[in-house]
PAMI-79755 format. One record per atom (N, C-alpha, C): residue number from 1; atom name; x, y, z. Coordinates in Angstrom, 3 decimals. Example, Ala and Ser with C-alpha at 12.3 -4.5 7.8 and 13.67 -1.06 7.14 Angstrom:
@i = 1 at = N east = 13.190 north = -5.690 up = 7.800
@i = 1 at = CA east = 12.300 north = -4.500 up = 7.800
@i = 1 at = C east = 13.200 north = -3.300 up = 7.800
@i = 2 at = N east = 12.850 north = -2.250 up = 7.080
@i = 2 at = CA east = 13.670 north = -1.060 up = 7.140
@i = 2 at = C east = 12.900 north = 0.030 up = 7.870
//
This chain:
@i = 1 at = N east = -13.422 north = 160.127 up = -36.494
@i = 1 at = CA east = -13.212 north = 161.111 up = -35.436
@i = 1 at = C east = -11.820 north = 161.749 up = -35.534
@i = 2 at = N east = -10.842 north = 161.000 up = -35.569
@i = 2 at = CA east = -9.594 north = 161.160 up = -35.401
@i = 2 at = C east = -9.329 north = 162.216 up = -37.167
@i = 3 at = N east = -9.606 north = 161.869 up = -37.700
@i = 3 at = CA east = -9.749 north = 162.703 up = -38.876
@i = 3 at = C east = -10.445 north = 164.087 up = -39.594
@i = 4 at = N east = -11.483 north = 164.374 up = -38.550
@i = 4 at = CA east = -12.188 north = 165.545 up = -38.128
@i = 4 at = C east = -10.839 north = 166.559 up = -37.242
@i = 5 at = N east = -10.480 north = 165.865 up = -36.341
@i = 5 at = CA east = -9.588 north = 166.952 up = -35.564
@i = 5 at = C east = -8.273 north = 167.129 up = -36.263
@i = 6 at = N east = -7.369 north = 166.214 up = -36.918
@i = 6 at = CA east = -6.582 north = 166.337 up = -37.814
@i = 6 at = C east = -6.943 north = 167.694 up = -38.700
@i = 7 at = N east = -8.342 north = 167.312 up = -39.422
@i = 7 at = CA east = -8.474 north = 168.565 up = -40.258
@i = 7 at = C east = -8.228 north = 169.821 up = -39.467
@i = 8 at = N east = -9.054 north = 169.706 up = -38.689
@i = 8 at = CA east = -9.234 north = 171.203 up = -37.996
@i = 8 at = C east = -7.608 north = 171.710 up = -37.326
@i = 9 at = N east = -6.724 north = 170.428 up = -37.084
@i = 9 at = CA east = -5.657 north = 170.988 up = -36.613
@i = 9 at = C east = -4.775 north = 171.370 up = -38.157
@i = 10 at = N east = -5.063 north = 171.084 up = -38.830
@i = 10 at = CA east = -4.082 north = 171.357 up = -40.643
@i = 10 at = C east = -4.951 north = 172.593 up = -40.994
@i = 11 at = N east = -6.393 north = 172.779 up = -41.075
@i = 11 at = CA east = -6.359 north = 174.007 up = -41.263
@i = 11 at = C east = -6.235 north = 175.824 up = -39.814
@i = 12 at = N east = -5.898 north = 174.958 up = -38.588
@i = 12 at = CA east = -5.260 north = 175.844 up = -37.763
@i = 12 at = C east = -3.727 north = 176.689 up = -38.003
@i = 13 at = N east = -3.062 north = 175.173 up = -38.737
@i = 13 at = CA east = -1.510 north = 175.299 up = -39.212
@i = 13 at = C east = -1.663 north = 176.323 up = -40.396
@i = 14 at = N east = -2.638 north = 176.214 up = -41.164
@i = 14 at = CA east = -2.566 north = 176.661 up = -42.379
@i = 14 at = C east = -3.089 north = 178.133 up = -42.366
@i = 15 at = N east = -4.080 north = 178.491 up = -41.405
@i = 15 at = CA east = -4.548 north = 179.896 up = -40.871
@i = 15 at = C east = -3.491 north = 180.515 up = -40.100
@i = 16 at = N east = -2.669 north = 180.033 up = -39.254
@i = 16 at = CA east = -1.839 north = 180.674 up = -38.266
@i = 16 at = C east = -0.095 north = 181.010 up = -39.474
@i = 17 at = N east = 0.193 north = 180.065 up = -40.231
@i = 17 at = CA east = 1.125 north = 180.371 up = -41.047
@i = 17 at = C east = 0.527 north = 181.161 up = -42.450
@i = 18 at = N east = -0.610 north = 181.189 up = -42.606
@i = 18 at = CA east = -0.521 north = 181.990 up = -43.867
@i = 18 at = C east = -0.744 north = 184.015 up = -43.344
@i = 19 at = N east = -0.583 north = 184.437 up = -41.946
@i = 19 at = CA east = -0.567 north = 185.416 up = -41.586
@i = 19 at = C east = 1.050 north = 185.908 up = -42.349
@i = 20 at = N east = 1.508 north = 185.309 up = -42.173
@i = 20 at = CA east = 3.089 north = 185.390 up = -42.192
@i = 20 at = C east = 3.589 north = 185.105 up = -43.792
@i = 21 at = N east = 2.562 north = 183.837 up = -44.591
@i = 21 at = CA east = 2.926 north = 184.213 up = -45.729
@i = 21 at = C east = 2.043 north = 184.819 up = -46.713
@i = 22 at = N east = 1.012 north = 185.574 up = -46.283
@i = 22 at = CA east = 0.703 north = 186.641 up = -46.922
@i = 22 at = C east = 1.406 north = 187.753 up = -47.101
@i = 23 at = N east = 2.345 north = 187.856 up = -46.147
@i = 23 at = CA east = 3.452 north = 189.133 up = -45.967
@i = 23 at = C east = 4.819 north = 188.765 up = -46.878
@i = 24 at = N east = 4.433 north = 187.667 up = -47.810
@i = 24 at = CA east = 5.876 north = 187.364 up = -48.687
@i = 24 at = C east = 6.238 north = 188.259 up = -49.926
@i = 25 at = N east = 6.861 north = 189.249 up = -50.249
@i = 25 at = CA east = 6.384 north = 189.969 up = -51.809
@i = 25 at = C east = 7.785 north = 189.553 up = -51.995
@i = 26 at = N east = 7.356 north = 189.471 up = -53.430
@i = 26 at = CA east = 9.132 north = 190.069 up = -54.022
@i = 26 at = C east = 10.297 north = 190.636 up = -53.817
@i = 27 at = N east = 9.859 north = 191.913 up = -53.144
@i = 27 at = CA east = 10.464 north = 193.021 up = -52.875
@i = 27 at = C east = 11.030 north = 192.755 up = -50.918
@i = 28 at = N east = 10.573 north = 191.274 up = -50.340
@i = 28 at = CA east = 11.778 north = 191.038 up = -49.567
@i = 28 at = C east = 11.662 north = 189.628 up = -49.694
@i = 29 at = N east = 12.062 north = 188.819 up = -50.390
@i = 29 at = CA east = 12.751 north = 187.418 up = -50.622
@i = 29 at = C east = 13.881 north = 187.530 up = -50.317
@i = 30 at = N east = 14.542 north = 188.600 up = -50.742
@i = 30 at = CA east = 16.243 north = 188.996 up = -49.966
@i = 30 at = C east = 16.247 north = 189.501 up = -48.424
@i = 31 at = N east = 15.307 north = 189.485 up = -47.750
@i = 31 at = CA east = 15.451 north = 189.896 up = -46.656
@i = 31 at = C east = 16.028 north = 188.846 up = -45.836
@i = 32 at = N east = 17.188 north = 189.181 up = -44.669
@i = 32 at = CA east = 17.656 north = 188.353 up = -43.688
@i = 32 at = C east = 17.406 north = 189.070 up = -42.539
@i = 33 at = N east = 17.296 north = 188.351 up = -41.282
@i = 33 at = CA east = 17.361 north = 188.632 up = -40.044
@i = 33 at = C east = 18.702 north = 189.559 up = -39.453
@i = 34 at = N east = 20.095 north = 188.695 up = -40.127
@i = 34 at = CA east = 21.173 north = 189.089 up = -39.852
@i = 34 at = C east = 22.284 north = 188.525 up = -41.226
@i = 35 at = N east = 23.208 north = 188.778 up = -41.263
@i = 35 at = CA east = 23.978 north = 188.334 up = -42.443
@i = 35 at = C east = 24.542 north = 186.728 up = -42.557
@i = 36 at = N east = 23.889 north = 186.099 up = -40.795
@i = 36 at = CA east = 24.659 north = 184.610 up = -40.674
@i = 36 at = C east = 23.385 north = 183.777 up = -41.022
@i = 37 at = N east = 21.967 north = 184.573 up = -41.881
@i = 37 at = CA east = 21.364 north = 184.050 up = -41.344
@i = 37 at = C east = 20.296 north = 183.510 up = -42.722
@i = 38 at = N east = 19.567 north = 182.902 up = -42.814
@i = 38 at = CA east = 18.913 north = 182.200 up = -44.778
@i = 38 at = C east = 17.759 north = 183.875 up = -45.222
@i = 39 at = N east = 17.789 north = 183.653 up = -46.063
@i = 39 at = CA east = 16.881 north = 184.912 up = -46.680
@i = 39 at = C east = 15.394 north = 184.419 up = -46.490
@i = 40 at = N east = 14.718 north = 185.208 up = -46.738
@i = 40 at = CA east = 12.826 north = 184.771 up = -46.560
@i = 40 at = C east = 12.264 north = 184.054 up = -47.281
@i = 41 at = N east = 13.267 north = 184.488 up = -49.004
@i = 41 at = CA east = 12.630 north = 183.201 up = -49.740
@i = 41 at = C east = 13.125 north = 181.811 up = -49.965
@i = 42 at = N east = 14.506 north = 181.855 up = -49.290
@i = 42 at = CA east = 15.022 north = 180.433 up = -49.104
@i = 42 at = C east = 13.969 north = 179.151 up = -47.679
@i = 43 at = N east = 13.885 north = 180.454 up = -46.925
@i = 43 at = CA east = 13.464 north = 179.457 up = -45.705
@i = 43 at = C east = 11.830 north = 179.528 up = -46.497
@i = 44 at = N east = 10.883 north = 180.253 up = -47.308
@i = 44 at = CA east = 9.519 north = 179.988 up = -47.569
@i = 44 at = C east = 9.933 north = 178.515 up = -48.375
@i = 45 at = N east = 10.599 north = 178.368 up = -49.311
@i = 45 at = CA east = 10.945 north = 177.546 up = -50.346
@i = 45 at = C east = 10.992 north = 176.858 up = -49.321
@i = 46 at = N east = 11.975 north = 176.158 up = -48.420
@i = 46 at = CA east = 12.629 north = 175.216 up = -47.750
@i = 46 at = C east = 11.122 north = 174.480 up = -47.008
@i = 47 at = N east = 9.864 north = 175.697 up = -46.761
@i = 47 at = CA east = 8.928 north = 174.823 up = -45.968
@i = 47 at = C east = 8.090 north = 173.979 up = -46.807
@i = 48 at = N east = 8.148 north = 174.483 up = -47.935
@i = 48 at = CA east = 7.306 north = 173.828 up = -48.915
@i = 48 at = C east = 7.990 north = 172.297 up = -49.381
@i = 49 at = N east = 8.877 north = 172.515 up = -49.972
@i = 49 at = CA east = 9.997 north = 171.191 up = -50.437
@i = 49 at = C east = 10.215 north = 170.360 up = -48.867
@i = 50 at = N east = 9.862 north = 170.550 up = -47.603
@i = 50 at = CA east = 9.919 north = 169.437 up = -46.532
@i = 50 at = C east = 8.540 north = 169.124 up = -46.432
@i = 51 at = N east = 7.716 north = 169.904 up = -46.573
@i = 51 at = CA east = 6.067 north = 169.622 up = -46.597
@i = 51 at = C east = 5.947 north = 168.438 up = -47.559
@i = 52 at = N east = 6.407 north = 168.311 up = -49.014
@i = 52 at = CA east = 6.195 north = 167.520 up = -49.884
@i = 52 at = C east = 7.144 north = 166.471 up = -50.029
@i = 53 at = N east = 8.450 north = 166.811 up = -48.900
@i = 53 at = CA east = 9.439 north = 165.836 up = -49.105
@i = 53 at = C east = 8.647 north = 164.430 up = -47.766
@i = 54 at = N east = 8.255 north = 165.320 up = -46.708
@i = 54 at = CA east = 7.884 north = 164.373 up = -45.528
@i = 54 at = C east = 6.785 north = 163.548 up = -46.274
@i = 55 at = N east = 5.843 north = 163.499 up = -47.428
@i = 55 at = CA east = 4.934 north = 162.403 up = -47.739
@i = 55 at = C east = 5.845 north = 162.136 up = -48.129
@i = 56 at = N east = 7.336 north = 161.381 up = -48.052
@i = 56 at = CA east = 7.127 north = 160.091 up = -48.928
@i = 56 at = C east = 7.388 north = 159.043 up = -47.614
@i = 57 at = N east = 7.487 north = 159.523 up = -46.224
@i = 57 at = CA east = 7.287 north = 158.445 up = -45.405
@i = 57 at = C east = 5.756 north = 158.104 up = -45.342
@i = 58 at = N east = 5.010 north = 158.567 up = -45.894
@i = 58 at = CA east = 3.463 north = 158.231 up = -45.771
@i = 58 at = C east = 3.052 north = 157.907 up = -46.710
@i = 59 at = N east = 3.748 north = 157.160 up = -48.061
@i = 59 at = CA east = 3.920 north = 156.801 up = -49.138
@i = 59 at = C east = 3.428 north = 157.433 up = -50.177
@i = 60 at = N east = 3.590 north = 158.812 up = -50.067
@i = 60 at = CA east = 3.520 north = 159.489 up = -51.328
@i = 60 at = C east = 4.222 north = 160.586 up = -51.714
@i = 61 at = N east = 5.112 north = 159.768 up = -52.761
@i = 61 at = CA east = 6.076 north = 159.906 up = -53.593
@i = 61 at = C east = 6.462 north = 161.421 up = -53.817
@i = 62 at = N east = 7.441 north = 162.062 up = -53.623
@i = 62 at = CA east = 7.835 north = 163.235 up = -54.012
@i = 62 at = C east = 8.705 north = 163.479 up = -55.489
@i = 63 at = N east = 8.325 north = 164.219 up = -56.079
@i = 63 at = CA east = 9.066 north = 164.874 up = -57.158
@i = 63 at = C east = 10.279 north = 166.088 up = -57.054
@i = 64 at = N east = 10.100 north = 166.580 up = -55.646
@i = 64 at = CA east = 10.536 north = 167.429 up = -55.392
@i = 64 at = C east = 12.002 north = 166.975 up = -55.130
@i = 65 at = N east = 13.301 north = 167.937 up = -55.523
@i = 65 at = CA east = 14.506 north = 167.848 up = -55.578
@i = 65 at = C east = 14.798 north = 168.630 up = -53.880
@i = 66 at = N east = 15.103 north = 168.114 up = -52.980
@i = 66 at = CA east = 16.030 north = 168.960 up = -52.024
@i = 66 at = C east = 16.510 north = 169.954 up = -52.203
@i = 67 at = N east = 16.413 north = 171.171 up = -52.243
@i = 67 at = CA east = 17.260 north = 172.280 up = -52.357
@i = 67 at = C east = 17.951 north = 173.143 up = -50.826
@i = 68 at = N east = 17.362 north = 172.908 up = -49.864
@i = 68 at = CA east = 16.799 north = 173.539 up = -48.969
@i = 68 at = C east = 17.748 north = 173.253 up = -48.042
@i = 69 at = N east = 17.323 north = 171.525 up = -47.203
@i = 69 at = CA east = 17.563 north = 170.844 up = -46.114
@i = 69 at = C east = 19.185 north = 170.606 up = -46.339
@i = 70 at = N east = 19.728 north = 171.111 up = -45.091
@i = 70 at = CA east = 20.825 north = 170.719 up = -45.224
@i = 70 at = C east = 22.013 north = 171.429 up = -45.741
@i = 71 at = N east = 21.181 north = 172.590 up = -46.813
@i = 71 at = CA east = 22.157 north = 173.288 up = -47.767
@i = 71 at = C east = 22.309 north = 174.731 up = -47.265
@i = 72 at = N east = 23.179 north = 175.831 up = -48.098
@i = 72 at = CA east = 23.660 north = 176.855 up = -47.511
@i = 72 at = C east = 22.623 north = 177.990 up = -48.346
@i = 73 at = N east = 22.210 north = 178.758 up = -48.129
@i = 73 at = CA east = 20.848 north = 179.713 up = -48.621
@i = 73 at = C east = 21.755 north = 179.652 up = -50.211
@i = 74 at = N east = 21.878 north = 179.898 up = -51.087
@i = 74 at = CA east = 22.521 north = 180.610 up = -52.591
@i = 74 at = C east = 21.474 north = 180.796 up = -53.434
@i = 75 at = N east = 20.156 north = 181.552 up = -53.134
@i = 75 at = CA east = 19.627 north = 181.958 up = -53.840
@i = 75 at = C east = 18.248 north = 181.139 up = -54.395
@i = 76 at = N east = 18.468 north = 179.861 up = -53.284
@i = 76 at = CA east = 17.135 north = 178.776 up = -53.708
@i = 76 at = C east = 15.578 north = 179.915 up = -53.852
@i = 77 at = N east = 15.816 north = 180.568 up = -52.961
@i = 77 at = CA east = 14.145 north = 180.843 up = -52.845
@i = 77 at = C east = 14.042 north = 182.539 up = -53.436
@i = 78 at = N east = 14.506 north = 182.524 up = -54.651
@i = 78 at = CA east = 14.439 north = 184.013 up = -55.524
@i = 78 at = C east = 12.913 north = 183.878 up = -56.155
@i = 79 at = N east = 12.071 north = 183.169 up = -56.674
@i = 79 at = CA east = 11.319 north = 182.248 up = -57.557
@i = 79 at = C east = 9.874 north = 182.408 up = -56.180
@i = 80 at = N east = 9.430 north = 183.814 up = -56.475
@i = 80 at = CA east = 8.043 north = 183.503 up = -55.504
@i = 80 at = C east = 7.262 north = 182.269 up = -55.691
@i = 81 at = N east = 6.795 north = 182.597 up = -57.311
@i = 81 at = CA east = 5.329 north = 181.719 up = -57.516
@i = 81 at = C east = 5.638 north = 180.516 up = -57.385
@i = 82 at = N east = 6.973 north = 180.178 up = -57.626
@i = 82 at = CA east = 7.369 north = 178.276 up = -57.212
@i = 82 at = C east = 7.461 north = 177.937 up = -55.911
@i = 83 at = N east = 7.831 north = 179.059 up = -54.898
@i = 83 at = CA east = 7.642 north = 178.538 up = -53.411
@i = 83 at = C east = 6.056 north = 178.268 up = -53.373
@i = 84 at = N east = 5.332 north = 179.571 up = -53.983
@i = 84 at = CA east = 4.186 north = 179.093 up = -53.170
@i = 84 at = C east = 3.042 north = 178.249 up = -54.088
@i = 85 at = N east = 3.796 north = 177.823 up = -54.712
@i = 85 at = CA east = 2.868 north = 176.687 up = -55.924
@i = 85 at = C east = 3.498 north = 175.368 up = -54.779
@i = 86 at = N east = 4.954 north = 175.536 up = -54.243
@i = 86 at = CA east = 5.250 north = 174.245 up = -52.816
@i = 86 at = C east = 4.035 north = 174.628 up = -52.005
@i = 87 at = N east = 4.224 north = 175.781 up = -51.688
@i = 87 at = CA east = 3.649 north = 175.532 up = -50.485
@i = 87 at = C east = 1.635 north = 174.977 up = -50.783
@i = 88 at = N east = 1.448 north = 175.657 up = -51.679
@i = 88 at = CA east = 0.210 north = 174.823 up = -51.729
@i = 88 at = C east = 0.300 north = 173.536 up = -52.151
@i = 89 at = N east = 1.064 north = 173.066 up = -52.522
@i = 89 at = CA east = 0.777 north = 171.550 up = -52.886
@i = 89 at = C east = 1.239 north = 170.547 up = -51.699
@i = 90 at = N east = 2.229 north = 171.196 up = -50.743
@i = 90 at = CA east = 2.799 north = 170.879 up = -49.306
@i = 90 at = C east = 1.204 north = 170.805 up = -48.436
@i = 91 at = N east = 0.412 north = 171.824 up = -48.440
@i = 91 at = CA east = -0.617 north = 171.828 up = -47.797
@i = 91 at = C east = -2.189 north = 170.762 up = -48.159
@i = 92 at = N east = -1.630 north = 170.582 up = -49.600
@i = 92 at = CA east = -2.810 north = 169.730 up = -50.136
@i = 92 at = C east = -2.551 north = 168.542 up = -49.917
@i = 93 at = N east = -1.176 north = 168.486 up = -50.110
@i = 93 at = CA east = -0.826 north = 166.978 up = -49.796
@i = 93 at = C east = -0.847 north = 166.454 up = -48.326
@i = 94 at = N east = -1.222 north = 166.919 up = -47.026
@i = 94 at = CA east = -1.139 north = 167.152 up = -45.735
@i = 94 at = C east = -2.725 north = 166.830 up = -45.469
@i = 95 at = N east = -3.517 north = 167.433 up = -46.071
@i = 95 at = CA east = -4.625 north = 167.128 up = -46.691
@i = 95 at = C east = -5.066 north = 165.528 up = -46.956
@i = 96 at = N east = -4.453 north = 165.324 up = -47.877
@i = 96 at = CA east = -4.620 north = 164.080 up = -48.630
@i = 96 at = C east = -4.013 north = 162.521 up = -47.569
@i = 97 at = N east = -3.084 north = 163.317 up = -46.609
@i = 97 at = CA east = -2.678 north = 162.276 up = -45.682
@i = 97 at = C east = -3.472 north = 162.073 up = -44.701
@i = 98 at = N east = -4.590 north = 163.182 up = -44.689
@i = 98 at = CA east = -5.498 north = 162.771 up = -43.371
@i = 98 at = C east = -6.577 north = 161.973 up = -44.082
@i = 99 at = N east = -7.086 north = 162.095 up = -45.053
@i = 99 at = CA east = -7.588 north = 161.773 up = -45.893
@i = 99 at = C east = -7.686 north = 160.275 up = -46.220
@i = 100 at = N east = -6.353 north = 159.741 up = -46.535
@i = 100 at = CA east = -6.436 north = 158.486 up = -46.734
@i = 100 at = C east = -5.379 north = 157.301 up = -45.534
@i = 101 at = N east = -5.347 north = 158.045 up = -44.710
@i = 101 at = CA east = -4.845 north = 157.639 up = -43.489
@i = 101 at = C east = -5.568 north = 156.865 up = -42.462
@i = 102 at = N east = -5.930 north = 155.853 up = -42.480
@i = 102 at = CA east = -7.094 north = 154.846 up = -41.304
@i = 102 at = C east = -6.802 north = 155.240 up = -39.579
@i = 103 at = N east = -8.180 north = 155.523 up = -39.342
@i = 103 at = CA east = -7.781 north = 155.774 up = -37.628
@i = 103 at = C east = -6.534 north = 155.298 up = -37.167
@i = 104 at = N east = -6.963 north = 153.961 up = -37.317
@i = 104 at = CA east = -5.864 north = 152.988 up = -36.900
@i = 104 at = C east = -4.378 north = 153.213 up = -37.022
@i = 105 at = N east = -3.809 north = 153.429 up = -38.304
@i = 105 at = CA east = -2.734 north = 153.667 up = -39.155
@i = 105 at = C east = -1.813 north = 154.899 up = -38.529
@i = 106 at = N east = -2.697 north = 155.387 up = -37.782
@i = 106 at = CA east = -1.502 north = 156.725 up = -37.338
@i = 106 at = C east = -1.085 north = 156.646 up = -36.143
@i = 107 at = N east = -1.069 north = 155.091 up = -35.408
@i = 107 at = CA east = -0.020 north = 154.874 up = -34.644
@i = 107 at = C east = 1.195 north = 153.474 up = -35.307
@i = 108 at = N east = 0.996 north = 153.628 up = -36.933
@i = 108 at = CA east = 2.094 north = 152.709 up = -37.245
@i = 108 at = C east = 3.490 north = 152.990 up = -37.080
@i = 109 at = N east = 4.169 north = 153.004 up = -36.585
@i = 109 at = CA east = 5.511 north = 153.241 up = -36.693
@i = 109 at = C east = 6.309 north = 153.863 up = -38.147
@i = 110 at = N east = 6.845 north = 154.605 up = -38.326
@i = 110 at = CA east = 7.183 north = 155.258 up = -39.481
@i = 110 at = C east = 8.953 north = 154.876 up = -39.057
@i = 111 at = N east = 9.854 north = 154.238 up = -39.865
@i = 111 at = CA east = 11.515 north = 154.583 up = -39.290
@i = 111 at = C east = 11.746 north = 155.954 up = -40.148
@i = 112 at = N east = 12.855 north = 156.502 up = -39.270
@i = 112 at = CA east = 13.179 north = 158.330 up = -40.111
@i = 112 at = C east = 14.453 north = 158.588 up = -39.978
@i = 113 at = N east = 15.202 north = 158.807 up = -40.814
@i = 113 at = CA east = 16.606 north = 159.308 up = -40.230
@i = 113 at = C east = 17.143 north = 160.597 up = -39.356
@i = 114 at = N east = 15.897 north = 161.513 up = -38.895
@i = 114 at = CA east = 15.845 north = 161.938 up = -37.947
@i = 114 at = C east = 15.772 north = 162.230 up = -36.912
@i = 115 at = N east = 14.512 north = 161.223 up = -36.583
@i = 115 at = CA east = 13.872 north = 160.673 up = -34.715
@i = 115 at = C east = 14.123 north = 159.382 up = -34.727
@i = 116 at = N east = 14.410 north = 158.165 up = -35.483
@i = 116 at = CA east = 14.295 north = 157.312 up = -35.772
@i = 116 at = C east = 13.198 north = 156.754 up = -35.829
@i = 117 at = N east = 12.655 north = 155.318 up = -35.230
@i = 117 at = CA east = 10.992 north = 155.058 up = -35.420
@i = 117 at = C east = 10.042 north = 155.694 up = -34.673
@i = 118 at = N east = 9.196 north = 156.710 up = -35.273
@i = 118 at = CA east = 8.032 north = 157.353 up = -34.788
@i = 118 at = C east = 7.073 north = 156.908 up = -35.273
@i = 119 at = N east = 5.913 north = 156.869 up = -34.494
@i = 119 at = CA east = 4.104 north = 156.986 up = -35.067
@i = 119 at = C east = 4.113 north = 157.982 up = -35.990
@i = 120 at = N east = 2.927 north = 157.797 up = -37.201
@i = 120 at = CA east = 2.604 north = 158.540 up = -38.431
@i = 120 at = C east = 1.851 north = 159.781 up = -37.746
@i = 121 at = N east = 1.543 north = 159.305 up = -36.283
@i = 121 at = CA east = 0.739 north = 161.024 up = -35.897
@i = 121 at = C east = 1.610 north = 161.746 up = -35.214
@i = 122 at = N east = 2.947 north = 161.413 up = -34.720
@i = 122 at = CA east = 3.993 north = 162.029 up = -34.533
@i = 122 at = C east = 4.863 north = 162.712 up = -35.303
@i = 123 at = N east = 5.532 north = 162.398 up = -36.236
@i = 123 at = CA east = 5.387 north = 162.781 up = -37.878
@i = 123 at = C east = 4.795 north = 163.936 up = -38.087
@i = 124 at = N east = 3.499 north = 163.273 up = -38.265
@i = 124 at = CA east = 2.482 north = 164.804 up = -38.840
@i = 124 at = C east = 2.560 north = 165.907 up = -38.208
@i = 125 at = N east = 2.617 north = 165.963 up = -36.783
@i = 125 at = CA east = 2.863 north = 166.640 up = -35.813
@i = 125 at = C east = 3.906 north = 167.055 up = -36.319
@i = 126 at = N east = 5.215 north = 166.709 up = -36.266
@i = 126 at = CA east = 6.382 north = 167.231 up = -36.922
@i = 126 at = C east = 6.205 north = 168.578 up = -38.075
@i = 127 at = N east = 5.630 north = 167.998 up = -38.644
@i = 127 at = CA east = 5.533 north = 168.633 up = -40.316
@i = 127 at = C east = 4.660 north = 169.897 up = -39.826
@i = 128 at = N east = 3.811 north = 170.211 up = -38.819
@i = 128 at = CA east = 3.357 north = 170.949 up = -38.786
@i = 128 at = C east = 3.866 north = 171.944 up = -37.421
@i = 129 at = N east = 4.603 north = 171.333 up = -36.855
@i = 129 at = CA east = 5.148 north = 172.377 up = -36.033
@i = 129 at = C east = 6.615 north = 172.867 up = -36.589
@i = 130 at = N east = 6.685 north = 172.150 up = -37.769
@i = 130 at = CA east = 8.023 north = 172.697 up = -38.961
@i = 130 at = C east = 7.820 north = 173.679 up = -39.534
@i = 131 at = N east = 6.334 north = 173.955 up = -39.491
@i = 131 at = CA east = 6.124 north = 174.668 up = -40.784
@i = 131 at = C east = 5.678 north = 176.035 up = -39.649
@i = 132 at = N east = 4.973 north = 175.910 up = -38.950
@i = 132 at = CA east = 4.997 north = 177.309 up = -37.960
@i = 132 at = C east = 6.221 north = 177.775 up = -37.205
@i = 133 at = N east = 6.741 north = 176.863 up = -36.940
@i = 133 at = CA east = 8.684 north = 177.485 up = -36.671
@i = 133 at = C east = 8.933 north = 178.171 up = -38.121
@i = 134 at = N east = 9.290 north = 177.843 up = -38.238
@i = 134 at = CA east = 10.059 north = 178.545 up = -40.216
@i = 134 at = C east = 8.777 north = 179.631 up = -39.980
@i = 135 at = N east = 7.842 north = 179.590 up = -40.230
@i = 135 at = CA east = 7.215 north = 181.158 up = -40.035
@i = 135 at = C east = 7.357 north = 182.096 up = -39.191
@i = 136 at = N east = 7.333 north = 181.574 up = -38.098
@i = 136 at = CA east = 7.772 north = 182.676 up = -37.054
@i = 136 at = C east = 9.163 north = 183.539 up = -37.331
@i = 137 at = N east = 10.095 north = 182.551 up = -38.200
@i = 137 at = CA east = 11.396 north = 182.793 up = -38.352
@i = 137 at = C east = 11.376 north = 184.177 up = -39.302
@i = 138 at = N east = 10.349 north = 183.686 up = -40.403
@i = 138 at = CA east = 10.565 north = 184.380 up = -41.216
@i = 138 at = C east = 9.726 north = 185.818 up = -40.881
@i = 139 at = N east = 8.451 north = 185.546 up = -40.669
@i = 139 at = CA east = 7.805 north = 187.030 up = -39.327
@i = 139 at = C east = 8.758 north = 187.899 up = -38.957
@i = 140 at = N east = 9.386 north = 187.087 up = -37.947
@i = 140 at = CA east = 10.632 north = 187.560 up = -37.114
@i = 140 at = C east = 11.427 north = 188.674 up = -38.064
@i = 141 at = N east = 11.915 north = 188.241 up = -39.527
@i = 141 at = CA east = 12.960 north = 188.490 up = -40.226
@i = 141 at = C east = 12.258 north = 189.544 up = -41.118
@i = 142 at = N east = 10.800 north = 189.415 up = -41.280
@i = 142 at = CA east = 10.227 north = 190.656 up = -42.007
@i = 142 at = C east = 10.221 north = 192.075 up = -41.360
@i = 143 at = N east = 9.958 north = 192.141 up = -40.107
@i = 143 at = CA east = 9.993 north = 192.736 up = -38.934
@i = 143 at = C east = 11.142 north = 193.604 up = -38.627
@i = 144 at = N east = 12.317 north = 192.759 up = -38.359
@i = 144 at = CA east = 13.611 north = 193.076 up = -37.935
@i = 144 at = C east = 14.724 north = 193.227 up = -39.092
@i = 145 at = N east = 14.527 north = 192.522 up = -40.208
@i = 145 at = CA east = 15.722 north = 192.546 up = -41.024
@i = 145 at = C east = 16.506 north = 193.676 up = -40.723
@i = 146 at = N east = 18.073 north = 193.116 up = -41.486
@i = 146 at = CA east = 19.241 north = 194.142 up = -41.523
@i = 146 at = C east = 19.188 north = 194.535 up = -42.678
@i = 147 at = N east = 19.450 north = 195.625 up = -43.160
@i = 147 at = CA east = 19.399 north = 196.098 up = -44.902
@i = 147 at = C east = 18.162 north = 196.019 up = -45.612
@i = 148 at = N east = 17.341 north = 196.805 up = -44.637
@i = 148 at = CA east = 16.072 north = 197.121 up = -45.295
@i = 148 at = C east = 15.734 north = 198.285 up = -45.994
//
């Protein structure tokens, strides 16, 4: 049961944010909101690399290097087809956590250096209201940019 609505809530996340990254071209990866503020293809990049960085509290392993979290925009997200080769594999892997995740299991406690100990369905929750913030952001920034 609990894994039926999961789906339907990952592919809600995944319908409501891909409005926003269907609107990603080339031709504004340099776009900012304002000059204090990350470019479109740093913050697309940044959702993908936390999408695939958050499985490894759900024990599966990331390859992915940090570029994103934490750091100052310099050009991480120039590289369309690699954001969105993240972002689909961010989404498959989101997938794969409902997937092999036991009813039971998604009130285990996860520790995080963020919230500290949360439930694995709190978490998920996380990851997916991460990933529709950062869209709106970037919406926002397609919309409005300065130096368009």
């Amino acid at each position: 049961m609990i894994q039926n609505i999961l789906r339907e809530i990952l592919e809600q996340n995944l319908k409501t944010c891909s409005y926003t990254f269907n609107e990603i071209k080339e031709e504004n990866l340099s776009y900012r909101l304002n000059n204090k503020t990350a470019t479109v293809g740093f913050i697309y990049r940044h959702i993908g690399e936390i999408m695939l960085l958050y499985g490894n509290f759900f024990g599966i392993p990331s390859r992915i290097q940090n570029t994103t979290m934490g750091q100052q925009d310099e050009g991480q997200g120039k590289n369309l087809k690699e954001s969105e080769e993240l972002i689909e594999n961010g989404f498959k892997m989101l997938h794969q956590i409902i997937e092999t995740t036991g009813e039971e299991s998604w009130r285990d406690l996860i520790d995080t250096p963020f919230f500290g100990k949360v439930s694995k369905s709190k978490l998920f929750s996380h990851i997916l209201f991460h990933n529709t913030y950062h869209a709106g952001q970037i919406g926002l920034t397609l919309k409005r940019a300065e130096g368009r």
